[in-house]
Each structure stands twice: as structure tokens, then as C-alpha cells.
N, C-alpha and C positions, 0 to 999 in steps of 0.2 A: 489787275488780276494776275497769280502766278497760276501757272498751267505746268502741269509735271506729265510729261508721257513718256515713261521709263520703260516702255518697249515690253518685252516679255522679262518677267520675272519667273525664278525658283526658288521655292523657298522649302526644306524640311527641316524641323526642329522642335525643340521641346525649349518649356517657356516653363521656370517656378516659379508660383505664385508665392506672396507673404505666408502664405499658410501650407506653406511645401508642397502644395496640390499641383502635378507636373500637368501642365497643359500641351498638347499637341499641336503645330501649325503644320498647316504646309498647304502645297500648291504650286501651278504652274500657269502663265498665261497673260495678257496685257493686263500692267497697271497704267492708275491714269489717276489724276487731283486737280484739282483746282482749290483758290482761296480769292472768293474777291473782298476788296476793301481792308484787308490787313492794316493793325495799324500797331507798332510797338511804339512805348513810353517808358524812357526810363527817365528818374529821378535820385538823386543823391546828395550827401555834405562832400565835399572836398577836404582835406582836415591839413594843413603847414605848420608844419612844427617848426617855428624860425632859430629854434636853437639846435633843432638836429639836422633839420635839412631834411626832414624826413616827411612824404604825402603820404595818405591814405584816404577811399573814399568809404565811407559808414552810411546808412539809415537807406540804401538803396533799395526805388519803390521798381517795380515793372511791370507795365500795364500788356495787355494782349488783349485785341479787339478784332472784329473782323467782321462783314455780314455774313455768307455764307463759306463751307466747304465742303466738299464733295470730292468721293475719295471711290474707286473701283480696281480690284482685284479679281478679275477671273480666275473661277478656282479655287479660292481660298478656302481650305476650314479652320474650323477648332474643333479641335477631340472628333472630327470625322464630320462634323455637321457644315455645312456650306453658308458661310456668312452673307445675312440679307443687306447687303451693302444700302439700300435706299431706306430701310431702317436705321444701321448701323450710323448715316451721315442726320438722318432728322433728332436721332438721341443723343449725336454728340452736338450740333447744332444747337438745340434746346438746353442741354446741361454743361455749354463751356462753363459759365462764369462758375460753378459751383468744381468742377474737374480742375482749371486753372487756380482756382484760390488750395485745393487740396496740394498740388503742386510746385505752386508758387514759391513758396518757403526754400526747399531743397535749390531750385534751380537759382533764384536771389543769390542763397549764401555761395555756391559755385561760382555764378557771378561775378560777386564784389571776390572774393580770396583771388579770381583769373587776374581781375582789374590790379588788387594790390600787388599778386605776384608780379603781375608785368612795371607795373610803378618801381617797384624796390629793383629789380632788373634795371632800367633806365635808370635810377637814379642815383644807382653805385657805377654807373660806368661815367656820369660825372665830372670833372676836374674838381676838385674840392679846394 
């Protein structure tokens, strides 16, 4: 299990949504999370180019599992209304897998481009 107790938080800000619709946060007060049973999975090709000397890893999968989490903000709102946290954790609860596959895509390709940047770093420093 991770346990987050990040003490009192502040937070005022404004958040754009895709559709430019500005949303309001804020608040002040203990946060606190928990995650039991997390579980990541990654999978990939490795790819050796023996004439150039050169890696890269391609087809990279990432899996995110977990049973529960459980997430509390005192104080928080949006646009002024006070967020029902034991709500807010049963709808993410119930709709990861469909939240994480919308997601998945974006955060993979950031991913594998961190991996290869760091490969071609390493592997120009070398002796050739």
C-alpha cells in the first residue's frame, strides 16, 4: 500500500479545459491517498542495429492495476462547489480501466521518446 499524507495543502488556480471552458480550483486544508495493490507493467522490443551501433525500444505496452484508491482534500472545490471525495474515489475506482486506456496512448509515447532519449545519450558517450 502507498499512503500520501501531504499535510495541509493550498491550492488557487484556474484549470483550461479542451474546450477552453476555464475551471476554478482551489482550497486549503489536509490531503491524504492511499493506493493498495498497485501494480505497473511495462513491455517492449528492444531493436540493435549491429551496423550502427545504434538501440531503440518500439511497441512499448504499460499496464496500470491496482485494487483500491482513495484520495481526500479538505476544502477543495471546483467552480465553487465542494468536491464529494467518497464519490469522486468510487467513480474513479469503477471507470480506471476505461480513464487509463483514454490516457495510455499520450503517456506510452512520452515514455518510450524519455527511454530512447536516454539510450542515444548513453550511447554516444561510448568509446567507438
Amino acid at each position: 500500500m502507498i499512503v500520501i499524507d501531504a499535510g495541509d495543502y493550498v491550492l488557487d488556480g484556474t484549470v483550461t479545459a479542451s474546450d477552453d471552458e476555464a475551471i476554478s480550483v482551489n482550497g486549503n486544508g489536509p490531503f491524504s491517498g492511499s493506493i493498495t495493490n498497485m501494480n505497473i507493467a511495462a513491455e517492449g522490443k528492444l531493436l540493435v542495429n549491429l551496423l550502427s551501433g545504434k538501440v531503440a525500444v518500439t511497441n512499448v505496452e504499460l499496464q496500470l492495476s491496482y485494487d483500491s484508491i482513495q484520495t481526500n482534500a479538505e476544502n477543495f472545490e471546483i467552480n465553487g462547489d465542494p468536491v464529494d471525495w467518497e464519490s469522486f474515489n468510487t467513480d474513479l475506482n469503477e471507470n480506471f480501466d476505461s480513464i487509463w486506456n483514454t490516457v495510455n496512448e499520450p503517456i506510452v509515447s512520452a515514455f518510450t521518446e524519455a527511454i530512447n532519449d536516454a539510450l542515444g545519450v548513453r550511447l554516444s558517450k561510448l568509446p567507438s
